[in-house]
KEFI-571249 format. One line per field, with one value per atom (N, C-alpha, C, CB): residue number from 1; residue in one letter; chain; atom name; x, y negated, z negated. Coordinates in Angstrom, 2 decimals, always signed. Glycine has a CB too. Layout:
% KEFI-571249
nr = c(NUM, ...)
rest = c(A, ...)
kette = c(A, ...)
atom = c(CA, ...)
X = c(X, ...)
Y = c(Y, ...)
Z = c(Z, ...)
//
This chain:
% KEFI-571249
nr = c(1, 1, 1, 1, 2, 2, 2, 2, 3, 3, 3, 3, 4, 4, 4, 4, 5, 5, 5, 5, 6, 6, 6, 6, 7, 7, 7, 7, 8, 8, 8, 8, 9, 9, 9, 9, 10, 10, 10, 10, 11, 11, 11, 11, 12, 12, 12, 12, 13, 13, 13, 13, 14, 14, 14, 14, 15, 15, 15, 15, 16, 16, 16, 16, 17, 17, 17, 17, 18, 18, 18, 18, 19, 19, 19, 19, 20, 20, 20, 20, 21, 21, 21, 21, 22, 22, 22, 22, 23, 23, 23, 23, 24, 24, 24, 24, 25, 25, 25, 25, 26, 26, 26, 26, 27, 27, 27, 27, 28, 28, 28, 28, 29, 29, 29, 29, 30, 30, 30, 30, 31, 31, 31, 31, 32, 32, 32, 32, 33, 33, 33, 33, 34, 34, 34, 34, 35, 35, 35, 35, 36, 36, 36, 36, 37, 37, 37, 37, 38, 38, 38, 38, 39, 39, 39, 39, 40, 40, 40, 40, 41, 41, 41, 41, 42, 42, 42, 42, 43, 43, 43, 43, 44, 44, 44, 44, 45, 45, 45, 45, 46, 46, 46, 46, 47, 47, 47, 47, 48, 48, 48, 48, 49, 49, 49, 49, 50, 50, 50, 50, 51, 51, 51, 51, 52, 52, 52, 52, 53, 53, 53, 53, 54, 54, 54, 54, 55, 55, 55, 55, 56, 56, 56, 56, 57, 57, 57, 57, 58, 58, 58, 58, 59, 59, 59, 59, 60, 60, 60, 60, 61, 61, 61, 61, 62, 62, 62, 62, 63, 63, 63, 63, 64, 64, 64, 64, 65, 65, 65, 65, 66, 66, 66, 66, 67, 67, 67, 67, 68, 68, 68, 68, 69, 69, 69, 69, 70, 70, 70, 70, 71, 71, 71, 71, 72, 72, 72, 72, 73, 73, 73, 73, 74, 74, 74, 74, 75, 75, 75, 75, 76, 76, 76, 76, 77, 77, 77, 77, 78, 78, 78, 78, 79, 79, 79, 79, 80, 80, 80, 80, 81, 81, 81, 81, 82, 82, 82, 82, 83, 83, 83, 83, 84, 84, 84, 84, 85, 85, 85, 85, 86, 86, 86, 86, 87, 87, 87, 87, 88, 88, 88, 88, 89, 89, 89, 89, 90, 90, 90, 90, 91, 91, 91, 91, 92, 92, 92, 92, 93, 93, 93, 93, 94, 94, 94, 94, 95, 95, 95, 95, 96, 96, 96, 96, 97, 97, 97, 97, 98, 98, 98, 98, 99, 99, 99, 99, 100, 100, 100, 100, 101, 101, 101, 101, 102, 102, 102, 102, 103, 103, 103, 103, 104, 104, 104, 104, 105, 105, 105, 105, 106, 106, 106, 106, 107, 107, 107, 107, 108, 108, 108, 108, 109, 109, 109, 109, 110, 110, 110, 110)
rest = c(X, X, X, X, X, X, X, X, X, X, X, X, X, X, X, X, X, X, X, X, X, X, X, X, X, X, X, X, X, X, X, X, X, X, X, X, X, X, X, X, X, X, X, X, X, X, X, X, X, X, X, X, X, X, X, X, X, X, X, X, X, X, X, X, X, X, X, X, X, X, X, X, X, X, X, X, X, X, X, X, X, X, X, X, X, X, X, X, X, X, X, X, X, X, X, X, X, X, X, X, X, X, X, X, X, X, X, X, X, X, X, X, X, X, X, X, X, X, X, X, X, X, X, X, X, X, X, X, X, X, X, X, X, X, X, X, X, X, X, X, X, X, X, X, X, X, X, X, X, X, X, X, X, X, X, X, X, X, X, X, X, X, X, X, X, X, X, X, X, X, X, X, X, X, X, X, X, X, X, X, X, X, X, X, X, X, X, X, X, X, X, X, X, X, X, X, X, X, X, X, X, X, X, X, X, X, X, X, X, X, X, X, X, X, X, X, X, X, X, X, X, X, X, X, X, X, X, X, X, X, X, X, X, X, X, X, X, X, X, X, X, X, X, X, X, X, X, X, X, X, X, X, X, X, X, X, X, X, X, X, X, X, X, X, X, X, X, X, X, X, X, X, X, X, X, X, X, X, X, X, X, X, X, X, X, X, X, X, X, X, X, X, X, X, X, X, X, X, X, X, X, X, X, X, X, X, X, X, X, X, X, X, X, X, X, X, X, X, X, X, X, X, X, X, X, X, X, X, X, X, X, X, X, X, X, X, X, X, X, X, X, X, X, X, X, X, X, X, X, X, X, X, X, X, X, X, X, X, X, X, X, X, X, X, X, X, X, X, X, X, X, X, X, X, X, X, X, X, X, X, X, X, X, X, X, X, X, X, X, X, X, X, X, X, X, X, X, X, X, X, X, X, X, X, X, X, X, X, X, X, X, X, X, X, X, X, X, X, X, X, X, X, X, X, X, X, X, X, X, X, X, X, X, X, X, X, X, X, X, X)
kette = c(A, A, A, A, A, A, A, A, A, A, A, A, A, A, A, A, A, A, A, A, A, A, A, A, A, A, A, A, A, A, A, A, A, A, A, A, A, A, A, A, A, A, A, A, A, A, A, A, A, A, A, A, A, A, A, A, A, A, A, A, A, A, A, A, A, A, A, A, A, A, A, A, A, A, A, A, A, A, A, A, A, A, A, A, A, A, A, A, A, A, A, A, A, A, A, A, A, A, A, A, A, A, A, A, A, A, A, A, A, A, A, A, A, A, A, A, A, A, A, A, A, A, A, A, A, A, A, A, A, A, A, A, A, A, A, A, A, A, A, A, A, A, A, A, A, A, A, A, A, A, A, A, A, A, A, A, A, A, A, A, A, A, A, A, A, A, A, A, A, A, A, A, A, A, A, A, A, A, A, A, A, A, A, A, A, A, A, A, A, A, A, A, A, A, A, A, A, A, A, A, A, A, A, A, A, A, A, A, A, A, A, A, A, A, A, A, A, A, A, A, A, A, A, A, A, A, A, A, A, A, A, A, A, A, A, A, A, A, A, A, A, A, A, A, A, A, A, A, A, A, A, A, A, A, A, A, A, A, A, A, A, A, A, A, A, A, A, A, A, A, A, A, A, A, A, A, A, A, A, A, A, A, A, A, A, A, A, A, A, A, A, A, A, A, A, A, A, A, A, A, A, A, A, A, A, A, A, A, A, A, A, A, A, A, A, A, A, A, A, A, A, A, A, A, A, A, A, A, A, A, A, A, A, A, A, A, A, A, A, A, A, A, A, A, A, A, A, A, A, A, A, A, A, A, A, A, A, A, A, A, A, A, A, A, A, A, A, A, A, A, A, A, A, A, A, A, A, A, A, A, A, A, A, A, A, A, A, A, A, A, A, A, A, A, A, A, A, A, A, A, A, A, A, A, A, A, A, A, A, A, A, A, A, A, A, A, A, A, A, A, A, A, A, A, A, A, A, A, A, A, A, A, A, A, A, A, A, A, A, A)
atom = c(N, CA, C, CB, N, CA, C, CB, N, CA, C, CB, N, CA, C, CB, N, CA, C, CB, N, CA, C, CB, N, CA, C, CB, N, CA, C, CB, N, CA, C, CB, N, CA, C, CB, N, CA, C, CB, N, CA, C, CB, N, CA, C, CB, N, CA, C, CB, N, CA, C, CB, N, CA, C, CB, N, CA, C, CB, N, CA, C, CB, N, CA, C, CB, N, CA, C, CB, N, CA, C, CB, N, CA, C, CB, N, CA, C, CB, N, CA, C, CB, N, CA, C, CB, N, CA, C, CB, N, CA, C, CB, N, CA, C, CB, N, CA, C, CB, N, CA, C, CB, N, CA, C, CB, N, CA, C, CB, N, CA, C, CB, N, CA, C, CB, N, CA, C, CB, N, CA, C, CB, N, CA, C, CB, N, CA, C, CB, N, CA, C, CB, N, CA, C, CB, N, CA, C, CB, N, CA, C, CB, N, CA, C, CB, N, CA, C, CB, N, CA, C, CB, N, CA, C, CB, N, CA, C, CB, N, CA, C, CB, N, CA, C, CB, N, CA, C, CB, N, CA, C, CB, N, CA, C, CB, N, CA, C, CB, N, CA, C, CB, N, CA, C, CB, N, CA, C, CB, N, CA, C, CB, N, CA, C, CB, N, CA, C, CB, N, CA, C, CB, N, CA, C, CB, N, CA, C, CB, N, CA, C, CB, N, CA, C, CB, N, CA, C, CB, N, CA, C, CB, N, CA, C, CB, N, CA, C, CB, N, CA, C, CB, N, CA, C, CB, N, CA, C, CB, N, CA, C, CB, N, CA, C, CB, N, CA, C, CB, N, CA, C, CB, N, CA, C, CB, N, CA, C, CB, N, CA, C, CB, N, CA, C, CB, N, CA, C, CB, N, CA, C, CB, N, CA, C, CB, N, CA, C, CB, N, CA, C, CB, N, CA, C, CB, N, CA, C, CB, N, CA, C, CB, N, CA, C, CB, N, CA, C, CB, N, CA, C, CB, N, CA, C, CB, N, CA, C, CB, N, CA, C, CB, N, CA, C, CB, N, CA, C, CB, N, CA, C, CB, N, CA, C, CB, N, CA, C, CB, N, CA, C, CB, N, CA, C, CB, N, CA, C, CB, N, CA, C, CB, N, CA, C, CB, N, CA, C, CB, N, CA, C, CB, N, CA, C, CB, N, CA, C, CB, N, CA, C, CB, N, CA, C, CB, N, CA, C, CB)
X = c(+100.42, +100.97, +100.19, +102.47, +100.23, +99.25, +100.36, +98.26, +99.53, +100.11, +100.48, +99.30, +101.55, +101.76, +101.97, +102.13, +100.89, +101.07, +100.61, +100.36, +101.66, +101.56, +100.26, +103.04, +99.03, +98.41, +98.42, +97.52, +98.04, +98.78, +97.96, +99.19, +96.86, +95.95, +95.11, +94.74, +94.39, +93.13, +91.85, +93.75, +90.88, +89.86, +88.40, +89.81, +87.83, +86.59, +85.34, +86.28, +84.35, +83.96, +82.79, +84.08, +82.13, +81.02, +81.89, +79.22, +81.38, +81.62, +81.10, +80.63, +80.09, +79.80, +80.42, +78.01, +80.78, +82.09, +82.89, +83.11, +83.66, +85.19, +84.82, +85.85, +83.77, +83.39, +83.41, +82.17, +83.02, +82.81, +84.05, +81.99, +84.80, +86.47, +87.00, +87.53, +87.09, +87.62, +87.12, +87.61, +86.21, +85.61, +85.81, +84.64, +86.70, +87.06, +88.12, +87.72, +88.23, +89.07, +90.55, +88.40, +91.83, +93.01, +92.94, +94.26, +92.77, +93.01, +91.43, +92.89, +90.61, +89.75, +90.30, +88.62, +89.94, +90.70, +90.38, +90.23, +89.03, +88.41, +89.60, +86.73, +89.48, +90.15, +91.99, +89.85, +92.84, +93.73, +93.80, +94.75, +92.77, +92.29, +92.12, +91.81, +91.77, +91.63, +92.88, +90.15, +93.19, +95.21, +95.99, +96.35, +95.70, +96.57, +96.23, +96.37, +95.10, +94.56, +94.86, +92.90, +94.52, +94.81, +96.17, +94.81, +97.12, +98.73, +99.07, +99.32, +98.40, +98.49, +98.06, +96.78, +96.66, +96.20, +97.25, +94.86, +98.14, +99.08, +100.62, +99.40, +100.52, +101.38, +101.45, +101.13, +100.04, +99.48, +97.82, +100.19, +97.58, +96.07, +95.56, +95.32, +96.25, +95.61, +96.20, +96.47, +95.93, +96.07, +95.01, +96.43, +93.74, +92.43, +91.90, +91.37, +91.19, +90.50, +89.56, +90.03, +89.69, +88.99, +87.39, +89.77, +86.05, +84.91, +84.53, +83.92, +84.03, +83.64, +82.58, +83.23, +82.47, +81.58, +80.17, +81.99, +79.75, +78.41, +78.16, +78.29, +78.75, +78.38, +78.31, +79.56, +78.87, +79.18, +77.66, +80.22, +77.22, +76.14, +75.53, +76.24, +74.76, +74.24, +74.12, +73.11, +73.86, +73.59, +75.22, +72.66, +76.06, +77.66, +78.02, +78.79, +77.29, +78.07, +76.85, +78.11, +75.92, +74.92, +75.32, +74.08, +75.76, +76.19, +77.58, +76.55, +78.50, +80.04, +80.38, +80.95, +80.19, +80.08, +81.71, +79.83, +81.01, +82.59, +82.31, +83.73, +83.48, +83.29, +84.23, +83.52, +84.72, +85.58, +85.40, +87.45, +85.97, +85.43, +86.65, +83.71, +86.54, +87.87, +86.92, +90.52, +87.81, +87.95, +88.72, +87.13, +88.73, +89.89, +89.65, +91.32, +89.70, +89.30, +89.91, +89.32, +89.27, +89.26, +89.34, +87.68, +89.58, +89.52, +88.23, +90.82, +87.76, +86.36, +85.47, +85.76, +86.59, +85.35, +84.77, +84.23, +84.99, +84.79, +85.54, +84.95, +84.93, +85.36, +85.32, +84.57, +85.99, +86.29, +86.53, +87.09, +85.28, +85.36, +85.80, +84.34, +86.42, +87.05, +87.17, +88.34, +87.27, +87.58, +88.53, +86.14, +89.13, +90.25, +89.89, +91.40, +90.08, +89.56, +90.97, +88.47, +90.78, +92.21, +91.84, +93.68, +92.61, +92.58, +93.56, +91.76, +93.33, +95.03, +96.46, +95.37, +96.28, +97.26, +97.86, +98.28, +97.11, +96.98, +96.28, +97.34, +96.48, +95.75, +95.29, +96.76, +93.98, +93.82, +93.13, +92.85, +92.70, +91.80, +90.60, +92.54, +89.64, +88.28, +87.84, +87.10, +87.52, +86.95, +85.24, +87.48, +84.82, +82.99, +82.60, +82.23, +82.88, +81.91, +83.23, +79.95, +82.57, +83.19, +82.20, +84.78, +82.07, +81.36, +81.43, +80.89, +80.60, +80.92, +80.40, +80.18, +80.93, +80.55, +78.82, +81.36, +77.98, +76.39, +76.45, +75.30, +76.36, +76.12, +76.99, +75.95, +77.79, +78.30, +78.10, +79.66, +77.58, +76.63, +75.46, +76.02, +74.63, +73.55, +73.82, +73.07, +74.63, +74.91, +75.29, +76.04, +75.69, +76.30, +75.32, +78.08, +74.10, +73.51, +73.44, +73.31, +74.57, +75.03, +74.26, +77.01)
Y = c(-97.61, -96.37, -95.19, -96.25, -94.14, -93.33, -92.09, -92.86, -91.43, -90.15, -89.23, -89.52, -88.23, -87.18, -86.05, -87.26, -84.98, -83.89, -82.67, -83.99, -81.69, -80.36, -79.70, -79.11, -79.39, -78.38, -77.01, -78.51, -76.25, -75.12, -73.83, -74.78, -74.56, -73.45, -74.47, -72.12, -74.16, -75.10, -73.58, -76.06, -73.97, -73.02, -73.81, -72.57, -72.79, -73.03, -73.33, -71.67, -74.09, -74.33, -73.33, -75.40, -72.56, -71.30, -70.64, -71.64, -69.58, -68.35, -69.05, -66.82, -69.56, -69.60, -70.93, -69.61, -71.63, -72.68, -71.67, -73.16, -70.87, -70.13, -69.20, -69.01, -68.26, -67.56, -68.70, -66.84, -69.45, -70.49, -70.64, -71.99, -71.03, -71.32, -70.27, -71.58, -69.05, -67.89, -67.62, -66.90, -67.69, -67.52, -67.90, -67.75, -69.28, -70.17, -69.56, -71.42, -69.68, -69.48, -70.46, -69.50, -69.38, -70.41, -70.95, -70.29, -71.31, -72.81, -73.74, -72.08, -73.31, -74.28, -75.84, -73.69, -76.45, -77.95, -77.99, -79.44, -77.34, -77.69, -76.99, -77.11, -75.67, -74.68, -75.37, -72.84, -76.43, -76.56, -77.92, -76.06, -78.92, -79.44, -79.50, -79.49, -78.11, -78.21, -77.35, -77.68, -76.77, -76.40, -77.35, -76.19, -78.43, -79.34, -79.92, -80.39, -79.89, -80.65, -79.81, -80.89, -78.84, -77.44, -77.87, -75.16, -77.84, -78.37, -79.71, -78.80, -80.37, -81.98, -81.78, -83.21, -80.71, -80.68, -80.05, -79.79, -79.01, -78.14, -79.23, -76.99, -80.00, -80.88, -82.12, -81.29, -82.58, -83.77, -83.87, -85.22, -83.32, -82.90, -84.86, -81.41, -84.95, -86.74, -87.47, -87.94, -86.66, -87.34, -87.89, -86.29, -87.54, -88.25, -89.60, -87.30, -90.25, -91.46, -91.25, -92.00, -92.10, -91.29, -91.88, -91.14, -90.95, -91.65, -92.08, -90.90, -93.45, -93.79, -92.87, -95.12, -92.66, -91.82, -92.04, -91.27, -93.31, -93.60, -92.80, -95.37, -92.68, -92.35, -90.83, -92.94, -90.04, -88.64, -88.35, -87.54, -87.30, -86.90, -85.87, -86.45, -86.14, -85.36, -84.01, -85.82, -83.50, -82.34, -81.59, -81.98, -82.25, -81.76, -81.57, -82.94, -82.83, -82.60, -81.30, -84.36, -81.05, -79.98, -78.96, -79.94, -78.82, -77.36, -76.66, -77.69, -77.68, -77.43, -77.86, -77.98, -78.72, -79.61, -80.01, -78.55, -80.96, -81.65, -83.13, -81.39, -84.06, -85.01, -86.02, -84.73, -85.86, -86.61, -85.66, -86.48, -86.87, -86.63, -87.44, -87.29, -86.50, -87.66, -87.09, -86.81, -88.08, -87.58, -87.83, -87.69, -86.85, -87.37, -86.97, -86.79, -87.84, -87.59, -86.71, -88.54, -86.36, -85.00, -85.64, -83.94, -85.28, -85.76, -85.17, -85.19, -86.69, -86.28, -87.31, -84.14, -87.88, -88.75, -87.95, -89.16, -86.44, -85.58, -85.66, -84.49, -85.20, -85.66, -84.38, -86.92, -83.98, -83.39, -83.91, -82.89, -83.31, -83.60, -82.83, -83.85, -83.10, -82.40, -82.92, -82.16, -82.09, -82.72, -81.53, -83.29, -82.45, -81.82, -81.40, -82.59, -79.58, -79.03, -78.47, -77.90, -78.60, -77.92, -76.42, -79.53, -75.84, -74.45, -73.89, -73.36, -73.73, -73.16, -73.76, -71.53, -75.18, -76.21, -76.07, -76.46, -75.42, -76.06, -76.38, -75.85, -76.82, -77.86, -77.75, -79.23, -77.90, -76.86, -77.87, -75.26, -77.77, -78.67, -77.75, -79.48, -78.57, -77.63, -78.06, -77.50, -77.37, -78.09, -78.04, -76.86, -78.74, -78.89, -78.63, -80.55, -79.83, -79.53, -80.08, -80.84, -80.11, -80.92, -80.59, -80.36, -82.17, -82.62, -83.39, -82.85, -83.67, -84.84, -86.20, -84.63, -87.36, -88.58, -88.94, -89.91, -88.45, -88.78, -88.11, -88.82, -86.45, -86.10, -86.38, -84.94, -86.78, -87.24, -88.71, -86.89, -89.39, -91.06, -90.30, -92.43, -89.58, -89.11, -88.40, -88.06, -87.52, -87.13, -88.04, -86.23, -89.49, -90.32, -91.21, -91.09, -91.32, -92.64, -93.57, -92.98, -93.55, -95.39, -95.49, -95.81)
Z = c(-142.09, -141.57, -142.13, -141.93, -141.30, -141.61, -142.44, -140.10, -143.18, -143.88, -143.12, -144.73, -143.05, -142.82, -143.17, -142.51, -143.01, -143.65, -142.69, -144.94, -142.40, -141.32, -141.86, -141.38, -141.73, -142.47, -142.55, -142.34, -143.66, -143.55, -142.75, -145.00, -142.05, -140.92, -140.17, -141.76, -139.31, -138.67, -138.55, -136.56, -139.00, -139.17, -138.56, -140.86, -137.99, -137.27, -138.38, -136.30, -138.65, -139.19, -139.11, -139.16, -137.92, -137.84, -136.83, -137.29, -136.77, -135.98, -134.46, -136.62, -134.35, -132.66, -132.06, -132.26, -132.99, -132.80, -131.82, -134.49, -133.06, -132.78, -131.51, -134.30, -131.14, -130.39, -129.17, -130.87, -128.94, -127.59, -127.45, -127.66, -128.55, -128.09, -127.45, -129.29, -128.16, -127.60, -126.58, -128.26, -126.20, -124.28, -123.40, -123.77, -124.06, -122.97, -121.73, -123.71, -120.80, -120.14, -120.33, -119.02, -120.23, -120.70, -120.06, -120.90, -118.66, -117.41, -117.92, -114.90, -118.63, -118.62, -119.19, -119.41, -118.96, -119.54, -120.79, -118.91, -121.25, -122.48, -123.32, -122.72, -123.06, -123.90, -123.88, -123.06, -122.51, -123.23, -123.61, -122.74, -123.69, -124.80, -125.94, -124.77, -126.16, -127.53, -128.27, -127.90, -127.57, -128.07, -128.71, -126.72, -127.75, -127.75, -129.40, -126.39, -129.43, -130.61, -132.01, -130.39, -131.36, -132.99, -133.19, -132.62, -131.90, -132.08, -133.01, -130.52, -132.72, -133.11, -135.16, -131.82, -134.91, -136.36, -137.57, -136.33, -136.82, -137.28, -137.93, -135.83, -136.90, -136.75, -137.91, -135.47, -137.93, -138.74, -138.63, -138.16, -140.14, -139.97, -140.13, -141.65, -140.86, -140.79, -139.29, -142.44, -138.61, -136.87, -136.21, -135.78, -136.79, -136.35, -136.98, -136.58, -136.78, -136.89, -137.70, -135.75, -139.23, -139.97, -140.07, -141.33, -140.22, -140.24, -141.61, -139.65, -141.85, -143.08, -143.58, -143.08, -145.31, -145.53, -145.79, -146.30, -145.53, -145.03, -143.42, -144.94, -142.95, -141.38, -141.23, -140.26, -142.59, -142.08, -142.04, -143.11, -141.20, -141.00, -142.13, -139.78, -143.18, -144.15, -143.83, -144.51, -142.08, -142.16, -142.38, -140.88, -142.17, -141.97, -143.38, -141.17, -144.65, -146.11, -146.46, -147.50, -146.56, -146.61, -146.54, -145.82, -145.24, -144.48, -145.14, -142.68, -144.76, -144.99, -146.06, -144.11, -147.11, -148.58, -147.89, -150.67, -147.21, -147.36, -147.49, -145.88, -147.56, -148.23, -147.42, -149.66, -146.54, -145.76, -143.82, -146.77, -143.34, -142.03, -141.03, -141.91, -140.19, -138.79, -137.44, -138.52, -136.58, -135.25, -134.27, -134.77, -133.14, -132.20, -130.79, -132.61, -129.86, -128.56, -127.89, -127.90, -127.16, -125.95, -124.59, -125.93, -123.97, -122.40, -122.07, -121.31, -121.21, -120.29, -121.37, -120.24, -122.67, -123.18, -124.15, -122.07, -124.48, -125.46, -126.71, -124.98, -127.96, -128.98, -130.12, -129.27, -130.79, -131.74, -133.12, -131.36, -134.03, -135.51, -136.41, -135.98, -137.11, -138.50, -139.92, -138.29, -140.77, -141.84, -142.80, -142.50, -143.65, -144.20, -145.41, -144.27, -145.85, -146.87, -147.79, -146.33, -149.06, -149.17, -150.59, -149.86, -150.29, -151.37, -151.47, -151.13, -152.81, -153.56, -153.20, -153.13, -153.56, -152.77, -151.56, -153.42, -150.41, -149.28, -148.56, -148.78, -147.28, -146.85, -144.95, -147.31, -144.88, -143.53, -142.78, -143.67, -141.52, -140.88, -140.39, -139.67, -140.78, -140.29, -139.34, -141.10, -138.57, -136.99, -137.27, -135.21, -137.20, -137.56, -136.29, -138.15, -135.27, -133.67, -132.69, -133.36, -131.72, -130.18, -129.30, -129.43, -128.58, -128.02, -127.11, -128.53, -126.25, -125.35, -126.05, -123.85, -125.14, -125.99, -126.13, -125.25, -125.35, -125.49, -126.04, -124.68, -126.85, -128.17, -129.23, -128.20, -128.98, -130.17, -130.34, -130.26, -129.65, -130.09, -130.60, -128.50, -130.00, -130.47, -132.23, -129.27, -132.14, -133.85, -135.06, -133.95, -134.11, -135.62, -135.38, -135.81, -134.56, -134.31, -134.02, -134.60, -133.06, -132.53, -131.29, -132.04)
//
């Protein structure tokens, strides 16, 4: 059984992440796609599928110094990565990327 814990924000991991989100149009599917998911993260940040940490992509622990990694599908076969950061005992979900499934085979190497 998996853990449950509400997190206490979901945060964009760069600015042109969050900027693409915000552009989205509300009827775009992407944009309520990914609602749904901020909902779900708010809800239960350990709601994604978590990636072993051989697989996380060095440029992701580099960039963001993180040390754990999930994911969780999108419709269309698109996929959204995160990982869970916590400060000043709480606990947030960071959104790293989203993608469709050929870049995201292409980013983990399969």
């Amino acid at each position: 059984m998996r853990p449950i814990k509400p997190a206490d924000g979901v945060l964009f991991a760069n600015y042109e992440l969050e900027s693409f989100y915000l552009s989205l149009s509300e009827n775009d599917w992407l944009k309520k796609s990914l609602n749904r998911v901020i909902q779900k993260l708010k809800e239960n940040v350990f709601c994604g599928e978590r990636i072993k940490k051989e697989l996380i992509p060095k440029e992701y622990i580099k960039k963001y110094s993180i040390n754990n990694l999930l994911w969780t599908l999108l419709p269309n076969a698109w996929r959204l990565v995160y990982s869970i950061i916590g400060h000043e005992y709480k606990t947030f979900a960071l959104i790293i990327e989203y993608f469709d499934h050929k870049n995201y085979e292409r980013r983990f190497g399969y």
